[in-house]
N, C-alpha and C positions, 0 to 999 in steps of 0.2 A: 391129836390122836397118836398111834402105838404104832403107824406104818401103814396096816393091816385095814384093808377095806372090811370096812361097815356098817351096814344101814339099818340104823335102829326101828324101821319097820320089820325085821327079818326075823324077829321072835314076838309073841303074841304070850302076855302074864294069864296066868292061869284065871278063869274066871270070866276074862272080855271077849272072848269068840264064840260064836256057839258050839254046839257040841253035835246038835244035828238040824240043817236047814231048813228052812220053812219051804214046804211043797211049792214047784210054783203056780201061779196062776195061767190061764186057761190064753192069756194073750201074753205071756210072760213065753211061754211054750213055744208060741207063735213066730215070736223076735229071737228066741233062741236059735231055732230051725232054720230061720233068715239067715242069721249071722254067721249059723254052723257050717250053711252052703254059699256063703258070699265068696263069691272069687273062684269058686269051683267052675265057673263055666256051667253051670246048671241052673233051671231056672226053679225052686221048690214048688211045691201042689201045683 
């Protein structure tokens, strides 16, 4: 390499990521909310 860090996941070719995400599901929702509040010292719903 040239020195210079970097990591060839750090760009994404046009065409392989989406462009807009799949909604998520209804317990997908659920684990997010978990995750969002994990650590906070709070307990969700």
């Amino acid at each position: 390499m040239d020195g210079k860090e970097h990591d060839p996941g750090d760009a994404v070719p046009p065409g392989v990521a989406v462009q807009t995400p799949e909604a998520l599901s209804e317990e997908d929702e659920k684990v997010k909310e978990k995750l969002e509040h994990l650590g906070d010292g709070k307990t969700p719903g």
